[in-house]
C-alpha positions as CSV (number, residue, x, y, z in Angstrom):
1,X,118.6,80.8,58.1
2,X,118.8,83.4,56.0
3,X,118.1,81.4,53.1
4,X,115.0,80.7,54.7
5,X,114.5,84.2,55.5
6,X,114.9,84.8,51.3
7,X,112.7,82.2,50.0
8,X,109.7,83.2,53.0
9,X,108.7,86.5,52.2
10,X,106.4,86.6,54.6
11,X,108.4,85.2,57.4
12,X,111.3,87.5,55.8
13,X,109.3,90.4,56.6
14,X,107.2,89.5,59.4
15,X,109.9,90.4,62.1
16,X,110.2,93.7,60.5
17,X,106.0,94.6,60.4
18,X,105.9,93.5,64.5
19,X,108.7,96.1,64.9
20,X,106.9,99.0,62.5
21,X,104.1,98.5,64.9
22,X,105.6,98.4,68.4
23,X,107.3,101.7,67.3
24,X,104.1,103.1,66.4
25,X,102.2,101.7,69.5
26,X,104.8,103.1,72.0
27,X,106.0,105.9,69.4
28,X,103.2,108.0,68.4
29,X,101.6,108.7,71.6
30,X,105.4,110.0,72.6
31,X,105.4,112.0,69.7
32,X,102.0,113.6,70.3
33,X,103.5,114.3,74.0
34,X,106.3,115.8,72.6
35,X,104.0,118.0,70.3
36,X,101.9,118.8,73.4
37,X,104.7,119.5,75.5
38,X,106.2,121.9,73.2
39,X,103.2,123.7,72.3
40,X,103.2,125.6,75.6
41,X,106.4,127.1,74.1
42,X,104.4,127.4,71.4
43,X,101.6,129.4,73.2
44,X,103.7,131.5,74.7
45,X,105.5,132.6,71.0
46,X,102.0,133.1,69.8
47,X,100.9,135.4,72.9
48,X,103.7,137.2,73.3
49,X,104.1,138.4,69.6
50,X,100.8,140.1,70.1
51,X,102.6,142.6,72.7
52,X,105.0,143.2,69.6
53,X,108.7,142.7,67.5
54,X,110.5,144.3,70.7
55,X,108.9,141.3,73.4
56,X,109.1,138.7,70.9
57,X,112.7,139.5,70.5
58,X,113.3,139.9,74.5
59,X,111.8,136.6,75.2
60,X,114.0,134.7,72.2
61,X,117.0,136.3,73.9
62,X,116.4,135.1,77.3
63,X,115.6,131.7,75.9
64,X,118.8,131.3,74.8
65,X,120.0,131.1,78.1
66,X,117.2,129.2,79.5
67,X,117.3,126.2,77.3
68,X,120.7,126.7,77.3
69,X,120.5,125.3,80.9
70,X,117.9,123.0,79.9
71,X,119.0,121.2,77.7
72,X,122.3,120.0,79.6
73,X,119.8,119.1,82.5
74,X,117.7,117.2,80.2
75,X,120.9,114.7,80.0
76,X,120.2,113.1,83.1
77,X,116.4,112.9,82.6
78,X,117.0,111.0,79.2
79,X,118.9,108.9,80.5
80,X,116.6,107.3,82.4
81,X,115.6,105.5,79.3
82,X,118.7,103.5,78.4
83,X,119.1,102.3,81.6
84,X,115.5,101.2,82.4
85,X,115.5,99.5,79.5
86,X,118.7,97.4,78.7
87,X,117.4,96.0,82.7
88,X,114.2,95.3,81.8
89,X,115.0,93.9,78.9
90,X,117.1,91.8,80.3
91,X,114.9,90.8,83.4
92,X,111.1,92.0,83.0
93,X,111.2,91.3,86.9
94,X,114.2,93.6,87.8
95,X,111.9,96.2,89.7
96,X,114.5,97.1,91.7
97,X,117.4,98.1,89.3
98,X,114.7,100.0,87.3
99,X,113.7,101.9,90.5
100,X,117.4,102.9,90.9
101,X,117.7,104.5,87.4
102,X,114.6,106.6,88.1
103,X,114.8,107.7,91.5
104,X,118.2,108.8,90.9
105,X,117.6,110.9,87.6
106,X,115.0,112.7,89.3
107,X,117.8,113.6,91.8
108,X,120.0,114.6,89.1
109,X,117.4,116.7,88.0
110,X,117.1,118.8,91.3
111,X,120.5,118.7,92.0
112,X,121.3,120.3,88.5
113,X,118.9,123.4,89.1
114,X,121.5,124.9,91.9
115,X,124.1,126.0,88.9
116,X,121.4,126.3,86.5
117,X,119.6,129.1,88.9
118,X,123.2,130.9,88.8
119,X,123.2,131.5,85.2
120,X,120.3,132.2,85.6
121,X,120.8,134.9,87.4
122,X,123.3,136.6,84.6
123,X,121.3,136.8,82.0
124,X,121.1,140.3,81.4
125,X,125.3,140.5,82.0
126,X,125.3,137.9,78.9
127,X,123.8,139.4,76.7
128,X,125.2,142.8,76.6
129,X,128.2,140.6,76.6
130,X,127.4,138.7,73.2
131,X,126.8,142.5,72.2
132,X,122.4,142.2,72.4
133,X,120.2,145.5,72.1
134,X,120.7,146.7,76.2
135,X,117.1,147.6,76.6
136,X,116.1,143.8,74.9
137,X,119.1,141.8,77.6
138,X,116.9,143.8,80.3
139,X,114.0,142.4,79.2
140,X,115.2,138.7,79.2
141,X,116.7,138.4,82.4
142,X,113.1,138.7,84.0
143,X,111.4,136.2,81.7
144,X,114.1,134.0,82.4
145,X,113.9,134.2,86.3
146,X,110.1,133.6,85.8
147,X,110.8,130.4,84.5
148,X,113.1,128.8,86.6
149,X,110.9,127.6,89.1
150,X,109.3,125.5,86.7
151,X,113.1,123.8,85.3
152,X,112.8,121.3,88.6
153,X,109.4,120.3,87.3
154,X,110.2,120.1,83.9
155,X,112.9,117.9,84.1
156,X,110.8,115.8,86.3
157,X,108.4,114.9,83.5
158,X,111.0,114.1,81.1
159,X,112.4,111.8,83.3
160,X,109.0,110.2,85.0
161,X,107.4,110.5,81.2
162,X,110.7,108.1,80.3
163,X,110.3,105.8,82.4
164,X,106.5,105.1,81.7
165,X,107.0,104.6,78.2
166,X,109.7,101.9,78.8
167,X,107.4,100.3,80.7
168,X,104.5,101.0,77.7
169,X,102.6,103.5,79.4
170,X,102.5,106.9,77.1
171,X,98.4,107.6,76.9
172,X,98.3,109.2,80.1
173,X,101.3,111.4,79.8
174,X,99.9,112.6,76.9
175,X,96.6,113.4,78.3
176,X,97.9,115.2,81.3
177,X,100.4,117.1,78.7
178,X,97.0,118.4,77.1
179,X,95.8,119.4,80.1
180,X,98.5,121.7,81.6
181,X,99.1,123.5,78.1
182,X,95.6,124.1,77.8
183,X,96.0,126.0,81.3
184,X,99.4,127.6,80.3
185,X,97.1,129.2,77.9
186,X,94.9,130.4,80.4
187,X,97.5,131.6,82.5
188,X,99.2,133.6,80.0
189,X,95.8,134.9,79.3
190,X,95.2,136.3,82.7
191,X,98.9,137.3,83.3
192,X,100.6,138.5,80.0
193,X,97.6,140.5,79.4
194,X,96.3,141.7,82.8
195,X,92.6,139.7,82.3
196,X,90.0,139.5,84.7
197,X,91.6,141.8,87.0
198,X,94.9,139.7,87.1
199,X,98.0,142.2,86.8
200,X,99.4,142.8,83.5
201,X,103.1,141.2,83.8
202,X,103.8,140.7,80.0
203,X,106.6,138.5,79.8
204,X,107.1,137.7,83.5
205,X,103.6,136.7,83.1
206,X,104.0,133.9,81.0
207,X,107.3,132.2,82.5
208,X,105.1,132.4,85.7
209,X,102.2,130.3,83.5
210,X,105.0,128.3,82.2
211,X,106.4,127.3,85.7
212,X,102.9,126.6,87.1
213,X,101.8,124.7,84.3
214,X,105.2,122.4,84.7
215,X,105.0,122.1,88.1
216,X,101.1,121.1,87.9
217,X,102.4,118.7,85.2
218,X,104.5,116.6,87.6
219,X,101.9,116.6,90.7
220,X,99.5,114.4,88.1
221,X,102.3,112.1,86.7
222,X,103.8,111.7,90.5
223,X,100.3,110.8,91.2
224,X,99.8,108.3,88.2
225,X,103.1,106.3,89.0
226,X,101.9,106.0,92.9
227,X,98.4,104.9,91.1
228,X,98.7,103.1,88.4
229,X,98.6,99.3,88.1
230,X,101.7,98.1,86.5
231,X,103.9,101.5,87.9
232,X,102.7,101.0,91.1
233,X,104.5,97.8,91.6
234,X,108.4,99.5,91.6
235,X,107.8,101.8,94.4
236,X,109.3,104.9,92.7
237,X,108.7,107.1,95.8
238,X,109.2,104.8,98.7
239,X,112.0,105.7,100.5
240,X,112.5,108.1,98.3
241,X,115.5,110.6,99.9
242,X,117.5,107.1,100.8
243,X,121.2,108.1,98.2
244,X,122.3,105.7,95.8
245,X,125.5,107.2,95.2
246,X,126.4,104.4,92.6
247,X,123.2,104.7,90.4
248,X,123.6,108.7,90.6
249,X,127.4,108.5,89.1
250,X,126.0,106.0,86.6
251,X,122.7,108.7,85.8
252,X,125.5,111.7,85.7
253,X,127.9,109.8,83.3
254,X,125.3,108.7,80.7
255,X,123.5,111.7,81.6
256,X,126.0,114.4,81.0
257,X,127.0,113.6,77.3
258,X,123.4,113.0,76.6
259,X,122.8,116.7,77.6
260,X,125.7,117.7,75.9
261,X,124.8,116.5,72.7
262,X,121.7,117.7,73.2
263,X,122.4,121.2,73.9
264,X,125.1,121.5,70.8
265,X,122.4,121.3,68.4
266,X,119.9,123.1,70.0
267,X,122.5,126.3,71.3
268,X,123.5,126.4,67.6
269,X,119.7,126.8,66.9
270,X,119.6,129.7,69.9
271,X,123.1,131.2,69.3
272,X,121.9,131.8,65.9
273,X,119.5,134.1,67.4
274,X,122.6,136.5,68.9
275,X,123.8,137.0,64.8
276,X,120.7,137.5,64.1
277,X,120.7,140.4,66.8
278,X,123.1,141.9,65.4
279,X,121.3,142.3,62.4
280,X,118.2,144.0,63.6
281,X,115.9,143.0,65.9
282,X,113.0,142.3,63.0
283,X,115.3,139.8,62.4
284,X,115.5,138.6,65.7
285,X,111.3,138.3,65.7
286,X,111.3,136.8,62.2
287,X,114.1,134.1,63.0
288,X,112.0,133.1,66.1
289,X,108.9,132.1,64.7
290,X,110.8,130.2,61.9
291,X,112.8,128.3,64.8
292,X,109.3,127.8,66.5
293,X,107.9,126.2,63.5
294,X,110.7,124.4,62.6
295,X,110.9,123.0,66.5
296,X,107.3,121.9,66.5
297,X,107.8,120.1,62.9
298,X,110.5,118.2,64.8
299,X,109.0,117.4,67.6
300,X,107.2,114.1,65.9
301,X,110.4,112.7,64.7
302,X,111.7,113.1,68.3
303,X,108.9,111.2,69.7
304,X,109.5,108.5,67.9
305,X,113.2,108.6,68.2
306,X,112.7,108.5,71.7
307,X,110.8,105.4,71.1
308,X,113.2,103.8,69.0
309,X,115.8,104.5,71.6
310,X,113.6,102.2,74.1
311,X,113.1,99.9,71.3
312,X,117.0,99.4,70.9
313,X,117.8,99.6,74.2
314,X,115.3,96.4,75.1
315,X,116.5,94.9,72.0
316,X,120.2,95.2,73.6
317,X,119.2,94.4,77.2
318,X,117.9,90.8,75.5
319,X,120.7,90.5,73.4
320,X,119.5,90.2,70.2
321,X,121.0,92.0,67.3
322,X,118.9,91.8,64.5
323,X,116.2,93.5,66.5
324,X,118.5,96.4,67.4
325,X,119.2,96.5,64.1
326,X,115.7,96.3,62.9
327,X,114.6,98.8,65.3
328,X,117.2,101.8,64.5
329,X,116.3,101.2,60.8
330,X,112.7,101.5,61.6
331,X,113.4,104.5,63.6
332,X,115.0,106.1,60.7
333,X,112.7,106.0,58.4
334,X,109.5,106.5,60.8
335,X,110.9,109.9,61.3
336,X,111.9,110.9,57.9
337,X,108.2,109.9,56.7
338,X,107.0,112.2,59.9
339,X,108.9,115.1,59.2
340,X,108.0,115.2,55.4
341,X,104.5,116.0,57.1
342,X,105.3,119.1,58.3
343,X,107.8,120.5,56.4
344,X,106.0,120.5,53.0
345,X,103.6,123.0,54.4
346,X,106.7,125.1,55.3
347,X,108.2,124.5,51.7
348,X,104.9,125.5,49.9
349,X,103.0,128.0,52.3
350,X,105.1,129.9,54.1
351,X,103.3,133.0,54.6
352,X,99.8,131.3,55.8
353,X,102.4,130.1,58.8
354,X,103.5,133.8,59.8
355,X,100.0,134.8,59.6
356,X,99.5,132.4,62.3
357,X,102.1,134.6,64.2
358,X,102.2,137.8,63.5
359,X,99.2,140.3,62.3
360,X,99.4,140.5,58.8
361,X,97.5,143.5,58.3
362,X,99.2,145.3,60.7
363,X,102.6,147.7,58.7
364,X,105.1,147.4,61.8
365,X,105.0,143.1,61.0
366,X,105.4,143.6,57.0
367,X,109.3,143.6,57.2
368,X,109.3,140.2,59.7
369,X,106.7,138.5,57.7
370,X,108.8,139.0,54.6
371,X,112.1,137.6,56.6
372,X,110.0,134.3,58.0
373,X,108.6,133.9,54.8
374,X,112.2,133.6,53.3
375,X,113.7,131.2,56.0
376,X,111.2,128.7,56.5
377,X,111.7,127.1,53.1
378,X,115.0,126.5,53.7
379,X,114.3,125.4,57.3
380,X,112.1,122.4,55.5
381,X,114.6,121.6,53.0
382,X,117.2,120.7,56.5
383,X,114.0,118.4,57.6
384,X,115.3,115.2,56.1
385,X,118.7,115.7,57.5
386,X,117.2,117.0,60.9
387,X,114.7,113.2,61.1
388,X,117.8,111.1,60.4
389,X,120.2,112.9,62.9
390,X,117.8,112.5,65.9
391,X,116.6,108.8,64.9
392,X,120.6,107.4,64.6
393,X,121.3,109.4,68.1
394,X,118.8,108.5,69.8
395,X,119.1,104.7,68.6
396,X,122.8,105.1,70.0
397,X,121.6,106.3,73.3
398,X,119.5,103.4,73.4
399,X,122.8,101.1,73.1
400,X,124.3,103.6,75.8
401,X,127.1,105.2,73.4
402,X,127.0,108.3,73.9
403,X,130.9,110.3,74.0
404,X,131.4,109.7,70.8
405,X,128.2,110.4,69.6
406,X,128.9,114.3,71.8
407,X,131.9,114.7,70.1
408,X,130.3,114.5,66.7
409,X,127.5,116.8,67.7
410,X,130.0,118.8,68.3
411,X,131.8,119.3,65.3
412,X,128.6,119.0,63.1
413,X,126.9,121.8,64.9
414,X,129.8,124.2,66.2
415,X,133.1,123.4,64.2
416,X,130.7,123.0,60.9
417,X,127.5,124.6,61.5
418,X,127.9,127.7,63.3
419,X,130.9,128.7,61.7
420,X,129.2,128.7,58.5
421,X,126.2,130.2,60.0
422,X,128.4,132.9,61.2
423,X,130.2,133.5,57.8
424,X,127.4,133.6,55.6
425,X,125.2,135.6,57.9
426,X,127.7,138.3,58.5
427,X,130.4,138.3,56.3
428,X,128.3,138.0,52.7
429,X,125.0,139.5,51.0
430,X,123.0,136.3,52.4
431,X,122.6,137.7,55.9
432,X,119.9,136.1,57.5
433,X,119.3,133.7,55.2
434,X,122.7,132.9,55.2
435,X,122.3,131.9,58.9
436,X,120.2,129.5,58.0
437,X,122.1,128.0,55.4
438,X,124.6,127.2,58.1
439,X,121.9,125.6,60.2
440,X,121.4,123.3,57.4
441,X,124.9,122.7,56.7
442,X,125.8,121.8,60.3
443,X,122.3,119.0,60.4
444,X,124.0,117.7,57.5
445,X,126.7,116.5,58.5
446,X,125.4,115.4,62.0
447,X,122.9,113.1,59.9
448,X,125.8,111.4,57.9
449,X,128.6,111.3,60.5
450,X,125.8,109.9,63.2
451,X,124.7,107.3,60.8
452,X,127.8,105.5,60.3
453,X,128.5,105.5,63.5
454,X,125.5,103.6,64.2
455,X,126.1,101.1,61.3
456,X,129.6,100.5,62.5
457,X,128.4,99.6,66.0
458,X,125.9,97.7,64.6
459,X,126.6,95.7,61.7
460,X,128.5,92.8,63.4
461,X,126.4,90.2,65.2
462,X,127.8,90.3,68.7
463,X,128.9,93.9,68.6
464,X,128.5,95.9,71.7
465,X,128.6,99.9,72.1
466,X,130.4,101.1,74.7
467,X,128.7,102.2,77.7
């Protein structure tokens, strides 16, 4: 066969071209929605900077906490993927079994919000405990308790959005993603700034948007699943509050280490921000819009990852290995090529990007335009490291390996990365900079330690990650 394969070319690569494309079909509406999605983070960066450095640096504090919680709840919605589509990928006609996987990670995803509201709760205690500007922890804990409502919903998407693209529907996510960001942005309008008689509630204003705009953004896609032709047919909300203890253990064990993993990189991204506080708080407002930009450069590459994780996981559920092969290869290199889009921009023209965020002309910005300017250089020169990282894990969470996988994130990203970030940032003349360079030291070795664990799972026929 593979002789064949060597003296065909076009049959050699043929198999490889059908896979570039069903990545991209599937792929690049998910990485638009991830785009979208994020953006109403985005918008409320961009918003709240206008009030000034102080409220930029209270919201980046109480975010810290909030995607803290987030991101483990996240595990549960993501796993949705996996198990959806090793079934159907194994029997297009197991409605049921797929129906399980759903209904139960939406379960997960309420049930998690009970601890997550306690946290929650102590933000402000947290902060002054990591040693955070008192009168800037007082201004998170609000923020944060504005946006908790909203967690429930959020969640929710992730996990109905999931299941729709393992079943090839991503162009209506997308355009109902478009929809509530564009009203997040009205929201915040009327509520951080007190339009239109609305009172002005600055940044309890815009986790209010943020939670109505979430919570808007699951009504429609409940809607669409009842609605839709092909969705329709697995019943997600018929007898919906019936318990499937079995299928819930199954969400929660995936689940859990997929949220872990998840919120080792990101918290090294967020706990960055407490050095940085105790650096200064222009600092603090220069290190978040870096992050932002950074975050939105990545969230192509995650979009397709996620993809390739659906591709990998059907590829698995039908057994063939060359295709699970060929679709983590593809993944990887689909998201190098879309990172490289974004992060030449933040190589080459860094200060046109903190325009975007701050008022240049104004004298108060001049010292945090200076400090964004000189981190989100090095933020593109992680890029490469940051596309391969999420492509191999997300392939892997396709195959359902996922405890190694968390203990690798986190040694990369705690053991390796914030250690470094730590001891460069406050120990030597780098500073801030410094925290960076431990940012990119820690994505470094996530990328290479990930990616040979993916090749050893993978490079036998026959081989089989552990679930």
């Amino acid at each position: 066969m593979f002789t064949k394969l060597v003296t065909a070319p076009g049959v050699r690569f043929a198999p490889w071209r059908r896979e570039f494309l069903a990545l991209m079909a599937l792929g690049l509406p998910m990485a638009a929605t991830q785009l979208v999605q994020f953006s109403i983070n985005t918008v409320d960066v961009l918003m709240i900077g206008r009030l000034g450095a102080d409220y930029l640096a209270g919201a980046s504090l109480g975010l810290v906490v909030y995607y803290a919680m987030f991101l483990l709840g996240l595990g549960p919605a993501m796993a949705v993927t996996p198990l959806v589509a090793q079934t159907l990928g194994a029997d297009p006609e197991n409605r049921k079994d797929a129906r399980r996987s759903v209904r139960m990670g939406l379960w997960a995803s309420v049930i998690f919000c009970a601890p997550a509201l306690i946290i929650f709760l102590l933000t402000e205690e947290i902060e002054r405990t990591f040693g955070q500007p008192v009168h800037l922890a007082a201004m998170a804990e609000p923020y944060v308790l504005a946006l908790a409502p909203g967690l429930p919903f959020a969640l929710g998407v992730i996990a109905l959005r999931n299941f729709l693209a393992t079943i090839g529907r991503t162009r209506a996510p997308l355009y109902f993603i478009i929809g509530t960001t564009i009203l997040n942005a009205f929201l915040n309008y009327l509520l951080i700034y007190g339009n239109w008689g609305f009172p002005r509630l600055e940044l309890v204003g815009a986790g209010v948007a943020s939670s109505l705009s979430h919570a808007i953004g699951f009504a429609l896609l409940v809607a669409y699943a009842r609605a839709e032709k092909e969705s329709r047919h697995f019943d997600l909300f018929t007898r919906f509050w019936r318990p499937d203890w079995d299928r819930l253990r199954d969400v929660f064990r995936l689940g859990l280490p997929i949220g872990a993993m998840f919120a080792f990189e990101a918290m090294l991204f967020n706990a960055a921000v407490l050095l940085m506080g105790r650096l200064g708080i222009n600092e603090v407002a220069a290190y978040q819009v870096a992050l932002n930009v950074a975050a939105l450069a990545f969230m192509g590459p995650l979009g397709l990852a996620m993809a390739g994780a659906t591709r990998v996981g059907l590829k698995a559920g039908a057994g063939d290995d060359d295709g699970v092969r060929r679709a983590a290869l593809v993944s990887i290199f689909a998201c190098i090529g879309a990172i490289m889009i974004m992060a030449v921009p933040m190589m080459f023209a860094p200060g046109f990007i903190a325009g975007l965020y701050l008022d240049a002309d104004s004298p108060e910005n001049t010292t945090v335009i200076a400090l964004v300017v000189s981190f989100l250089p090095i933020a593109a020169a992680f890029a490469l490291f940051d596309a391969i990282q999420v492509a191999a894990s997300q392939a892997l969470r396709g195959l359902k390996d996922v405890r190694i996988p968390m203990v690798i994130t986190f040694v990369s990203y705690w053991v390796i990365g914030f250690t470094v970030s730590a001891w460069l940032g406050l120990g030597t003349a780098f500073a801030a900079r410094g925290v960076w360079f431990g940012l990119l030291a820690g994505l470094a070795a996530a990328s290479v330690m990930l990616s040979v664990r993916l090749w050893m799972i993978t490079r036998n026929e026959g081989a089989k990650a552990p679930a």
